[in-house]
DSSP file (Angstrom, degrees, kcal/mol; ACC not computed):
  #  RESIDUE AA STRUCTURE BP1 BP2  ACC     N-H-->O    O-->H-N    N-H-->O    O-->H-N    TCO  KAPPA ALPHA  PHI   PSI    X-CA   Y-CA   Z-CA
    1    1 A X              0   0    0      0, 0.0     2,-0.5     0, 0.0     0, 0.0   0.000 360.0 360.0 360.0 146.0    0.0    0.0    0.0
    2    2 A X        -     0   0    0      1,-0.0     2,-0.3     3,-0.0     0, 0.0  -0.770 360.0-128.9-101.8 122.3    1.4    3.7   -1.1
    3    3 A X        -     0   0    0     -2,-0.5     2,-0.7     1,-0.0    80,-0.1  -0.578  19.2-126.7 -62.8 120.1    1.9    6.0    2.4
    4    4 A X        -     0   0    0     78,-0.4    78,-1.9    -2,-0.3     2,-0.4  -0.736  30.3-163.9 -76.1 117.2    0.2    9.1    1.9
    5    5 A X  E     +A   81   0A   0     -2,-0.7     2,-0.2    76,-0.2    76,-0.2  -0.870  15.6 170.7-101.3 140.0    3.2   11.5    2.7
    6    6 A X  E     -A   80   0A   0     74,-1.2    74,-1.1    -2,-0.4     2,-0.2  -0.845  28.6-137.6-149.0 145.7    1.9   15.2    3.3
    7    7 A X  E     -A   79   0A   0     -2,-0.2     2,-0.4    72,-0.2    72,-0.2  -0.392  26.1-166.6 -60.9 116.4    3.6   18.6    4.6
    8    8 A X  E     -A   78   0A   0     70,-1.6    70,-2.0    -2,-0.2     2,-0.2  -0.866  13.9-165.3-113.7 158.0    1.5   21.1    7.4
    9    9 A X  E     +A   77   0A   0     -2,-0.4     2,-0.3    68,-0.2    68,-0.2  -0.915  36.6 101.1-124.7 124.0    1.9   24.1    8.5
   10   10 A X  E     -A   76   0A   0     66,-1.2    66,-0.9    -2,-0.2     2,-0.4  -0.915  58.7 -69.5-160.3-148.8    0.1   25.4   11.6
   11   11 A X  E     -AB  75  33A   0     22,-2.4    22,-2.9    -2,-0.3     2,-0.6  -0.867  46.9-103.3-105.1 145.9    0.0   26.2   15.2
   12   12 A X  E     - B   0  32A   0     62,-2.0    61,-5.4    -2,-0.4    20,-0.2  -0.715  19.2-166.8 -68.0 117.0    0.1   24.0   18.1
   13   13 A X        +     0   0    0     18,-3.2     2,-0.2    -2,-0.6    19,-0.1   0.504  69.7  16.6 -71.7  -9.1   -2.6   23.5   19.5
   14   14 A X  S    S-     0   0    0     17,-0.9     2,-0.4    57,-0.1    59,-0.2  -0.794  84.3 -95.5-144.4-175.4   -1.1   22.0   22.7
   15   15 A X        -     0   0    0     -2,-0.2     2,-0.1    56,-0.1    56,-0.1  -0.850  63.0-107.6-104.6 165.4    2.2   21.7   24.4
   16   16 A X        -     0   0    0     54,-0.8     2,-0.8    -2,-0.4    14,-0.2  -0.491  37.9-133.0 -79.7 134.7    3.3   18.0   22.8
   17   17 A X  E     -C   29   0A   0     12,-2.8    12,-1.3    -2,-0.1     2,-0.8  -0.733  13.0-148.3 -94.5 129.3    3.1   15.1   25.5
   18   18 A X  E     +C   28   0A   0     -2,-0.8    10,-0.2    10,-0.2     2,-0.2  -0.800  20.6 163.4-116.1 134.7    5.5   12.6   26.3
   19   19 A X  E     -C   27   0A   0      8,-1.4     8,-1.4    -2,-0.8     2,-0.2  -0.638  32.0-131.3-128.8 161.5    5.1    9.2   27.4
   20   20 A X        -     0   0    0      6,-0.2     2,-0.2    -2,-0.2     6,-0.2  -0.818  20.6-140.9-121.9 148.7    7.2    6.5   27.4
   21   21 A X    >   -     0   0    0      4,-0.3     3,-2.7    -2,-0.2     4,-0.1  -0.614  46.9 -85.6-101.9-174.5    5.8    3.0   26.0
   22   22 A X  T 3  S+     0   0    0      1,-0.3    -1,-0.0    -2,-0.2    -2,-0.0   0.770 126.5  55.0 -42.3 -34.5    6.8    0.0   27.8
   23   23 A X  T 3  S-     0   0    0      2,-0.1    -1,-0.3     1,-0.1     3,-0.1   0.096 114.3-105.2 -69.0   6.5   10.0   -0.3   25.9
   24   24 A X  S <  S+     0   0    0     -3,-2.7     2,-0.7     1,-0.2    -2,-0.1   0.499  70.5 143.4  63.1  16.5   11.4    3.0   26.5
   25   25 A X        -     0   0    0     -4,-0.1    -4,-0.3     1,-0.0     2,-0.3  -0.779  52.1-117.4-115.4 133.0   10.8    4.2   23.5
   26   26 A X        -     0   0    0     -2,-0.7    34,-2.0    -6,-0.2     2,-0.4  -0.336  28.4-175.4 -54.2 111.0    9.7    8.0   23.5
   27   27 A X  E     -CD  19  59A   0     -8,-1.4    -8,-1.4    -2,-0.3     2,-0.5  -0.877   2.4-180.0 -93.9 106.4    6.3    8.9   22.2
   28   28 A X  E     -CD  18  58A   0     30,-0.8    30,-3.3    -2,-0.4     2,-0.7  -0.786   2.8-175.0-100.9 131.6    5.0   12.7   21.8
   29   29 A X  E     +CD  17  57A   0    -12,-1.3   -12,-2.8    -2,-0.5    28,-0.2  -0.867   9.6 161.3-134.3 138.7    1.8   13.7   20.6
   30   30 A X  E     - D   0  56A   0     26,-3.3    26,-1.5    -2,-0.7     2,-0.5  -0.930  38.2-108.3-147.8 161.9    0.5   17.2   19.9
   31   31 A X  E     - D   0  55A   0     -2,-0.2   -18,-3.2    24,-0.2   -17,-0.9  -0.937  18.9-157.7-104.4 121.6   -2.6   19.1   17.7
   32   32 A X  E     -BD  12  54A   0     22,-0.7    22,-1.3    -2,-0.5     2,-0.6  -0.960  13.5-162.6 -94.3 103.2   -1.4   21.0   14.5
   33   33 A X  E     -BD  11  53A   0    -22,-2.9   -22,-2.4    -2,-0.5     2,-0.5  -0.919   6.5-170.9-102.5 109.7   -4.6   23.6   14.2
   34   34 A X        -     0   0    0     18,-0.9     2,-0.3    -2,-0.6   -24,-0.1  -0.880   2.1-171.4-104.1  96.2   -4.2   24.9   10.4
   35   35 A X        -     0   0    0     -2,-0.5     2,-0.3    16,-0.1    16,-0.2  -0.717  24.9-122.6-100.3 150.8   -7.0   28.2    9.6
   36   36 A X        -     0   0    0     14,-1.2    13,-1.1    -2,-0.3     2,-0.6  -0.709  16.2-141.7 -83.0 138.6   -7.2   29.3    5.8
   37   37 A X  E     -G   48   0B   0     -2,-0.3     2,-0.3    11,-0.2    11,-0.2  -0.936  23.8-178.7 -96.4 100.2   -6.5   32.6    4.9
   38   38 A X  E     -G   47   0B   0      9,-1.7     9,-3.5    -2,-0.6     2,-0.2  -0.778  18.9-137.7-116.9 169.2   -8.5   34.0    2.5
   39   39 A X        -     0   0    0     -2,-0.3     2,-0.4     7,-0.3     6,-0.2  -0.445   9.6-144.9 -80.1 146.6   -8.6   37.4    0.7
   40   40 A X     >  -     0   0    0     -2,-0.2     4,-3.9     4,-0.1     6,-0.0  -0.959  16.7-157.8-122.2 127.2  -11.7   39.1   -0.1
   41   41 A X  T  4 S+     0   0    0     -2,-0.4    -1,-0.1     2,-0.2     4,-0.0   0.683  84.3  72.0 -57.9 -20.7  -10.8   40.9   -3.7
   42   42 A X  T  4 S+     0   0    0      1,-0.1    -1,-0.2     3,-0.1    -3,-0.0   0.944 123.6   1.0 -51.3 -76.7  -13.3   43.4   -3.4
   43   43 A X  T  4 S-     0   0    0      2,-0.1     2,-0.9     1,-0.1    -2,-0.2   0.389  95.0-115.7-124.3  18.8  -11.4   45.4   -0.5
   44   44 A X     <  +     0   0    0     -4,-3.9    -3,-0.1     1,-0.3    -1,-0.1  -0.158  62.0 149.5 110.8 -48.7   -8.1   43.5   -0.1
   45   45 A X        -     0   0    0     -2,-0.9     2,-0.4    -6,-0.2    -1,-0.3   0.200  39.9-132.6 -65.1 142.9   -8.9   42.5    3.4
   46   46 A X        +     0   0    0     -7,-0.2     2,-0.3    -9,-0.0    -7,-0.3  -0.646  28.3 168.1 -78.8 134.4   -7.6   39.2    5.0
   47   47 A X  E     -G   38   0B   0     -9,-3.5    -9,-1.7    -2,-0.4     2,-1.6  -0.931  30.4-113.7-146.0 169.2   -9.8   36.9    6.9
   48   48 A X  E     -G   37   0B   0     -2,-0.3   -11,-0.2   -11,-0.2     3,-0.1  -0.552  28.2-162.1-118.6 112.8   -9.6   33.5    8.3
   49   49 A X        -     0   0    0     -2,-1.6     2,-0.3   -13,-1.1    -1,-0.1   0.537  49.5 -30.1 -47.5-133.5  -11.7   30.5    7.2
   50   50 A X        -     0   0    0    -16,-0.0   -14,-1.2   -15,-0.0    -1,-0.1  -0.773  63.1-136.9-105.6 145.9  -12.5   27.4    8.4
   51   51 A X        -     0   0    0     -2,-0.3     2,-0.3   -16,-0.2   -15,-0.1   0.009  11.4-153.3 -87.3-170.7   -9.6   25.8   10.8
   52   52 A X        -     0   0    0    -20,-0.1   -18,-0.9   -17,-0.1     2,-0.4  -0.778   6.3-143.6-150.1 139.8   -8.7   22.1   10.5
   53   53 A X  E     -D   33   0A   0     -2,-0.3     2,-0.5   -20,-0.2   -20,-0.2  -0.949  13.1-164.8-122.3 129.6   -7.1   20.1   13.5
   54   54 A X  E     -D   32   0A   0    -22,-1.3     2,-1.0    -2,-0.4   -22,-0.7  -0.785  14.4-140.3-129.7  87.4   -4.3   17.4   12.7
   55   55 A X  E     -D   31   0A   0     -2,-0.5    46,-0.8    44,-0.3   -24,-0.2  -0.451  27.6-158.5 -61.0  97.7   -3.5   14.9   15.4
   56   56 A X  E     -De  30 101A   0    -26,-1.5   -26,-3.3    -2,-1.0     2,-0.4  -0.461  17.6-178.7 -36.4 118.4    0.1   14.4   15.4
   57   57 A X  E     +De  29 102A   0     44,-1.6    46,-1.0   -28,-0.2     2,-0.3  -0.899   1.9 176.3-110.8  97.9    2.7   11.7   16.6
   58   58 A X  E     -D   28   0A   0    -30,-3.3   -30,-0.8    -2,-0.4     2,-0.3  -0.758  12.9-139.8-131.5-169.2    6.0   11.3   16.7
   59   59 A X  E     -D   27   0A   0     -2,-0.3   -32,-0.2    44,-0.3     3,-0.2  -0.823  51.0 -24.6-157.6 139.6    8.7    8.7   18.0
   60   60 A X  S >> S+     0   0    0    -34,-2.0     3,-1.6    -2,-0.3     4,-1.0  -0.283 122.4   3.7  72.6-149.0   12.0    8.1   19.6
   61   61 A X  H >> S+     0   0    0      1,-0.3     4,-1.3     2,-0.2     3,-0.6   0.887 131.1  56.7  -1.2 -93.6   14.5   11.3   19.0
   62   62 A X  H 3> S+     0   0    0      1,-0.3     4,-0.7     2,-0.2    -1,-0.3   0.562 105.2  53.6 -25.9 -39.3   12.1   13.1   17.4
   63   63 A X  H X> S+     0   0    0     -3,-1.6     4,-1.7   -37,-0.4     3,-0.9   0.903 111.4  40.5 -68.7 -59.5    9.8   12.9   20.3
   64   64 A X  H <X S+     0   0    0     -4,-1.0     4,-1.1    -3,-0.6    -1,-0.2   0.710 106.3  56.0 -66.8 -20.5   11.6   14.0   22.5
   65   65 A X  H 3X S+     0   0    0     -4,-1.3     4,-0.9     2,-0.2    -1,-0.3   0.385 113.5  53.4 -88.9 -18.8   13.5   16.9   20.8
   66   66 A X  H <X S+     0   0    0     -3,-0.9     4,-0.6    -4,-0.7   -50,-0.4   0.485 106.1  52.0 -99.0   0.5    9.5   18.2   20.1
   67   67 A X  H >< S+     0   0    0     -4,-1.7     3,-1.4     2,-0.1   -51,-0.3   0.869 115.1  39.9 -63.3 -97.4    8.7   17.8   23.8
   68   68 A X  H 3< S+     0   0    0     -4,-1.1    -3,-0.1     1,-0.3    -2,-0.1   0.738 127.4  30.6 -27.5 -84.4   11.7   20.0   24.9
   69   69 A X  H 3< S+     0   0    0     -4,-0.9     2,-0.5     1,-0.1    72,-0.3   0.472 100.5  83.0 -81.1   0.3   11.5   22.6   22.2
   70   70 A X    <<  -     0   0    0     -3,-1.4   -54,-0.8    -4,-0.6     2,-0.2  -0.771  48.5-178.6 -91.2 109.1    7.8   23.0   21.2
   71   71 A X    >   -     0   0    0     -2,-0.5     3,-1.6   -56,-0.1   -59,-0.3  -0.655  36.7 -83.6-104.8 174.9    5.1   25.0   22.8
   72   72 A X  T 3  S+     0   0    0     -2,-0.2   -59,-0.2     1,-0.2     3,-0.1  -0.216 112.6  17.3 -61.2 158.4    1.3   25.7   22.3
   73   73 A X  T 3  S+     0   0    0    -61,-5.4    -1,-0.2     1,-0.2     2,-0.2   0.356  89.1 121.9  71.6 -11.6    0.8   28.3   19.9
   74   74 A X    <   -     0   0    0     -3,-1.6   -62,-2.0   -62,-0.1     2,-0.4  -0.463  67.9-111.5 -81.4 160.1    4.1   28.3   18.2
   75   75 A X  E     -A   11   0A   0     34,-0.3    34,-0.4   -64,-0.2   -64,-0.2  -0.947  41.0-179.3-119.6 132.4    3.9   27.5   14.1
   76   76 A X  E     -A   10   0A   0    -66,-0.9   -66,-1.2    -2,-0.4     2,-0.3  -0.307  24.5-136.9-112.5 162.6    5.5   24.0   13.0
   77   77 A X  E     -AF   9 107A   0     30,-1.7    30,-2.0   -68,-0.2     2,-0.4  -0.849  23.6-157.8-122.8 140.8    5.9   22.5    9.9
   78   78 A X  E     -AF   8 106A   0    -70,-2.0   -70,-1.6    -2,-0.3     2,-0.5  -0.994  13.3-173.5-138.6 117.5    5.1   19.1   10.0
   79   79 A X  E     +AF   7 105A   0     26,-1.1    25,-2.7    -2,-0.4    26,-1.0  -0.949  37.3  99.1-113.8 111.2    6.2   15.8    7.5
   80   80 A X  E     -AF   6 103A   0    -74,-1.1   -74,-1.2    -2,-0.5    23,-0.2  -0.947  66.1 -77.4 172.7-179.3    4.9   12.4    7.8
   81   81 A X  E     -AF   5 102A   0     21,-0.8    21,-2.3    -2,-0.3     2,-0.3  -0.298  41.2-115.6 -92.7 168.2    2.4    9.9    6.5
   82   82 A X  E     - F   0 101A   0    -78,-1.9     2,-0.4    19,-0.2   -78,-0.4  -0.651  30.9-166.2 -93.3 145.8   -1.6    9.8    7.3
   83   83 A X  E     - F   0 100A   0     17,-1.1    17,-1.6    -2,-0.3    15,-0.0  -0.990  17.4-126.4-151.9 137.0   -2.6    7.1    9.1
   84   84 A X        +     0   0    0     -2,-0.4    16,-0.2    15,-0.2     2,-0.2  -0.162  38.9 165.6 -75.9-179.6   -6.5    5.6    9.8
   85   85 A X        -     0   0    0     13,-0.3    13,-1.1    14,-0.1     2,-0.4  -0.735  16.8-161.0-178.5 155.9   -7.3    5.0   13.6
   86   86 A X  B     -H   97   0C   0     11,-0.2    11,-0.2    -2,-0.2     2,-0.2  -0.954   4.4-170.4-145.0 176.5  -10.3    4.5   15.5
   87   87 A X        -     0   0    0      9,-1.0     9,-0.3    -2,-0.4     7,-0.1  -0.750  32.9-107.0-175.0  97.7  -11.4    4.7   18.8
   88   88 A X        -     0   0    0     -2,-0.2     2,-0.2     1,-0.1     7,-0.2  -0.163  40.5-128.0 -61.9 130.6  -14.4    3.8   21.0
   89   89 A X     >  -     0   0    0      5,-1.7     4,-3.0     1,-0.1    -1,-0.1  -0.290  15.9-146.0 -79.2 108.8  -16.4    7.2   21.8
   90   90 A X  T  4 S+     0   0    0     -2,-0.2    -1,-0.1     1,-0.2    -2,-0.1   0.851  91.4  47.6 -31.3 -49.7  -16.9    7.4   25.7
   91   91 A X  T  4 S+     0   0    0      1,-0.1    -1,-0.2     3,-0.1    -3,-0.0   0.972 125.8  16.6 -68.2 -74.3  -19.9    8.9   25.5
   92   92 A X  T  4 S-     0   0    0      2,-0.2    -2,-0.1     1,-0.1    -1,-0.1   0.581  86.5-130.1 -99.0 -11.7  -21.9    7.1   23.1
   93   93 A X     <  +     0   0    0     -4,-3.0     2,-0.2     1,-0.3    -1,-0.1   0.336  60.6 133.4 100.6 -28.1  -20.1    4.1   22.9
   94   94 A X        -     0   0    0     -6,-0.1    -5,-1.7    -7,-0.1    -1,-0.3  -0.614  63.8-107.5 -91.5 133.8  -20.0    4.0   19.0
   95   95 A X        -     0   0    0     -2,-0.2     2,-0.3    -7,-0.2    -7,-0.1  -0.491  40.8-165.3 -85.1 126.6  -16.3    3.2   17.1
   96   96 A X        -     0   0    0     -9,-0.3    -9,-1.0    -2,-0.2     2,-0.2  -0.997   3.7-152.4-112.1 129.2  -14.9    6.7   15.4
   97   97 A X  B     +H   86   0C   0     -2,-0.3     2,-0.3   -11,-0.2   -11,-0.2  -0.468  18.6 166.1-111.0 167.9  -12.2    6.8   13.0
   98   98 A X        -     0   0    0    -13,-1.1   -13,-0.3    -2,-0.2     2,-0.3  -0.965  37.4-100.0-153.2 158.6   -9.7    9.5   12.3
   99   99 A X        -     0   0    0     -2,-0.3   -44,-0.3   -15,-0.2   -15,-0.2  -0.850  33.0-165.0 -96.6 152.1   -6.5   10.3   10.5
  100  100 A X  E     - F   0  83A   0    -17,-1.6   -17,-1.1    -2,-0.3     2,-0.4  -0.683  19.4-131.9-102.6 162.5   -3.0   10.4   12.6
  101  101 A X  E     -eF  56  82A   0    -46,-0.8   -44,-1.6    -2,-0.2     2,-1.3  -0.923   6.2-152.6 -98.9 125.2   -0.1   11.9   11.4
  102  102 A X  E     -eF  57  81A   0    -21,-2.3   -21,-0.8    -2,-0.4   -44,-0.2  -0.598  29.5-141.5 -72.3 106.3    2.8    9.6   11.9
  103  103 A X  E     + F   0  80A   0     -2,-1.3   -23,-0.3   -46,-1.0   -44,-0.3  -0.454  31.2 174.5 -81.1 140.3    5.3   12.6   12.1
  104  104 A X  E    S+     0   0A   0    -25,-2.7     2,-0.3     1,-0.2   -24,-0.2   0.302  75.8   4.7-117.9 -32.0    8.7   11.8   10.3
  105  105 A X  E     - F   0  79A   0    -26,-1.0   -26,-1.1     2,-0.1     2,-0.3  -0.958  65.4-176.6-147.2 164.3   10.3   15.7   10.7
  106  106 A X  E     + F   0  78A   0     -2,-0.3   -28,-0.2   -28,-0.2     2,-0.2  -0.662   8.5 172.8-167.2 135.2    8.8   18.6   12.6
  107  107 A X  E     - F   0  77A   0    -30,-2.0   -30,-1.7    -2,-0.3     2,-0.6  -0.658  36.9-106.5-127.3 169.0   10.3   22.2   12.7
  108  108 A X        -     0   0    0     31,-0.4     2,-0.4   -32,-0.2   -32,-0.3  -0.836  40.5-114.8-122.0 137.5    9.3   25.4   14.0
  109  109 A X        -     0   0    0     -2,-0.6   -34,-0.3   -34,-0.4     3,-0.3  -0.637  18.4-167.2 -82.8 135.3    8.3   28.0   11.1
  110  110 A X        +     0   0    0     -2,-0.4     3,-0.3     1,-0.2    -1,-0.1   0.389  69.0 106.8 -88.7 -15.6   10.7   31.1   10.8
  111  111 A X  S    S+     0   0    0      1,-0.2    -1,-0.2     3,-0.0     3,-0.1   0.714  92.0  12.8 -61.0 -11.8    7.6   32.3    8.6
  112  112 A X  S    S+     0   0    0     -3,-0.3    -1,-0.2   -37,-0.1     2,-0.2   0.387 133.0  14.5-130.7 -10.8    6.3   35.0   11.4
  113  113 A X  S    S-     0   0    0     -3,-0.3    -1,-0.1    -4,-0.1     2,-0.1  -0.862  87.8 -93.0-150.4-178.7    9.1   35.5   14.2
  114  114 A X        -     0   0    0     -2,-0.2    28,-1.2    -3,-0.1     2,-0.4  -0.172  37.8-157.5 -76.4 173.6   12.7   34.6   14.2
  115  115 A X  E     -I  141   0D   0     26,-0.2     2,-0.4    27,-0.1    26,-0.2  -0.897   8.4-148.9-169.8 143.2   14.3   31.3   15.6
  116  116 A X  E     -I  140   0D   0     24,-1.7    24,-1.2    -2,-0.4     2,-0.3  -0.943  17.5-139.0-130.7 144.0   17.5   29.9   16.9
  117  117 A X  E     -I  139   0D   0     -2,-0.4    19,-0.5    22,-0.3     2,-0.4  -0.448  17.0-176.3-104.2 158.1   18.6   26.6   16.6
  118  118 A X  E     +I  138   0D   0     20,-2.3    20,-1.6    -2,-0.3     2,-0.4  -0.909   5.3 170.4-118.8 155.8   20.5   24.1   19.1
  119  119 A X  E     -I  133   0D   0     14,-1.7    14,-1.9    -2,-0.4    17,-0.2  -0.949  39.8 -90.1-161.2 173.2   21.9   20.6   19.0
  120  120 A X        -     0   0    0     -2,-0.4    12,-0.2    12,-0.2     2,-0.1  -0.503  50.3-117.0-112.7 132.8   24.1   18.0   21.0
  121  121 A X        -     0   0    0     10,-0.5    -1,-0.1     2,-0.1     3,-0.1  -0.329   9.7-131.3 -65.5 142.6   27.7   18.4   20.1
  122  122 A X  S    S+     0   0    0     -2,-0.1     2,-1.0     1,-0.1    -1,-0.1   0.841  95.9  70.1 -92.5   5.5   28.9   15.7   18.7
  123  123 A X  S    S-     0   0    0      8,-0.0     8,-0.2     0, 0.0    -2,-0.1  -0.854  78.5-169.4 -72.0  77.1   32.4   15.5   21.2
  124  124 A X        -     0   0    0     -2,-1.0     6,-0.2     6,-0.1     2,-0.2  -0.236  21.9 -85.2 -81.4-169.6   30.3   14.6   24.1
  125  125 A X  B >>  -J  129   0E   0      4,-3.4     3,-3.6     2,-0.1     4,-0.5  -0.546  36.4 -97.7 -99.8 169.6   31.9   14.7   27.6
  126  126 A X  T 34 S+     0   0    0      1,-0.3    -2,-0.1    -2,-0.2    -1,-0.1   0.785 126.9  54.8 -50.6 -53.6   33.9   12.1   29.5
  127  127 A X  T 34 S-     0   0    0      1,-0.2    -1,-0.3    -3,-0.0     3,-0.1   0.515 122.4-109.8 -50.9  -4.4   30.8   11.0   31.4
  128  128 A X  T <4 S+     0   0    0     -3,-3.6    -1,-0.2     1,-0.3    -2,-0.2   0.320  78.6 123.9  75.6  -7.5   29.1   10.4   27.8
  129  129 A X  B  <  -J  125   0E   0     -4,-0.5    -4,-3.4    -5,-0.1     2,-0.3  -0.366  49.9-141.1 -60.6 158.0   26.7   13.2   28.0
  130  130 A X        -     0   0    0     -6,-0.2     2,-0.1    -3,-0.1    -6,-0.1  -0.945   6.9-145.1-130.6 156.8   26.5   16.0   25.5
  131  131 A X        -     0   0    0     -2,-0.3     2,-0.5    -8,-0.2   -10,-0.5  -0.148  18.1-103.3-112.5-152.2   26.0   19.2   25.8
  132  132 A X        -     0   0    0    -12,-0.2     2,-0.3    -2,-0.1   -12,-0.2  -0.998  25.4-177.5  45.7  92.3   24.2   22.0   23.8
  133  133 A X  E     -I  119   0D   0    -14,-1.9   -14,-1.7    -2,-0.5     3,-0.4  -0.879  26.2-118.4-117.9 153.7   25.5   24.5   21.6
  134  134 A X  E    S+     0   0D   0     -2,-0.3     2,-1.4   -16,-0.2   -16,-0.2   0.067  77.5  51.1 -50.2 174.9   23.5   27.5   19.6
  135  135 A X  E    S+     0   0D   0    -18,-0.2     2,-0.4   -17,-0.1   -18,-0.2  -0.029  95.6  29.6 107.3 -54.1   23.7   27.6   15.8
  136  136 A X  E    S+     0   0D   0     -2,-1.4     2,-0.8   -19,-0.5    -3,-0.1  -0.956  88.0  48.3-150.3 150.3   23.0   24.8   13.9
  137  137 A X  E    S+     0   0D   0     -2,-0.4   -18,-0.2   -18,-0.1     2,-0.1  -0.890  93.9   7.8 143.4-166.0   20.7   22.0   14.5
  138  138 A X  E    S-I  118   0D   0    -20,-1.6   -20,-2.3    -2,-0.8     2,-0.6  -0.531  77.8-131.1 -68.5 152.9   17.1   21.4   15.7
  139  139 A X  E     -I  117   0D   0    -22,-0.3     2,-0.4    -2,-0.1   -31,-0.4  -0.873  23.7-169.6-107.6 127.0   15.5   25.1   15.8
  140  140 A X  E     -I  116   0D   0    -24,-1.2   -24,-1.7    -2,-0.6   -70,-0.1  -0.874  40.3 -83.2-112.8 124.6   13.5   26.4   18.9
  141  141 A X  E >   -I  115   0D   0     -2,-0.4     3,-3.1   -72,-0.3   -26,-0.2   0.303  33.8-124.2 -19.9 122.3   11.5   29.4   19.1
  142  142 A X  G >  S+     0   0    0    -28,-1.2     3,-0.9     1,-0.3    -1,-0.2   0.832 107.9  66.7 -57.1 -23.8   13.6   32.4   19.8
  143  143 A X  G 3  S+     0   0    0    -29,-0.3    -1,-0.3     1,-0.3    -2,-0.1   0.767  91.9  61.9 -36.0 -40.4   11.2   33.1   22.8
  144  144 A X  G <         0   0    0     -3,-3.1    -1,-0.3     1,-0.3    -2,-0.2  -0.182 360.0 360.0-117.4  10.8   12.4   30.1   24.5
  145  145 A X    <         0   0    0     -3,-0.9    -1,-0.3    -4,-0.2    -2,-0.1  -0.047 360.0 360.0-131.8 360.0   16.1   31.1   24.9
């Protein structure tokens, strides 16, 4: 079967949680809220459409590097495949499906503030830790420094 790959842009809608599964391995899961911008040609002006909500996942690394540096409200870009899921409704009792995205990259968009990025040297130190330098790397809202 062909993985539907697709590309967001929005805000976080949450700050991303992380949980650990039994195996240690890091899962974080967060809401990408994406509103349309439209134009009205008439008088120019900008307004916002209808919003869309993208439930998000990602694994391992990745998870954990969007824990640490992501907060609500900040605008991501988001890569990774769509994925079914369902889920019995508390309420009513009745099985609901959805799409996931299994997330593959997620970055914070430069399109509306600045941003500076960090990442783990690769020299770590004698104890096998690494440390953090500015510059090149994952990028975290410039707020957040």
């Amino acid at each position: 079967m062909q993985e539907a790959v697709i590309t967001i842009a929005g805000n976080l809608a949450n700050d991303p949680e992380l949980r650990f599964t039994p195996n240690g391995a890091a899962v974080a899961s967060f809401v990408v809220a994406c509103t349309e911008r439209r134009r009205d040609q008439n008088t120019g002006e900008w307004s916002d459409g209808a919003t869309s909500y993208h439930r998000c996942t990602a694994w391992r690394q990745t998870a954990e590097n969007a824990a640490e540096s992501l907060r609500k409200g900040d605008r991501v870009l988001v890569v990774g495949t769509l994925r079914q899921s369902s889920w019995e409704d508390k309420q009513s009792g009745e099985t609901r499906y959805g799409w996931d995205v299994q997330v593959d990259e997620v970055a914070v968009s430069v399109k509306f503030h600045a941003a500076r990025s960090m990442r783990p040297e690769r020299s770590g130190a004698a104890d096998g830790t690494s440390t953090t330098t500015p510059g090149r790397g994952t990028a975290v809202p410039a707020h957040q420094s």
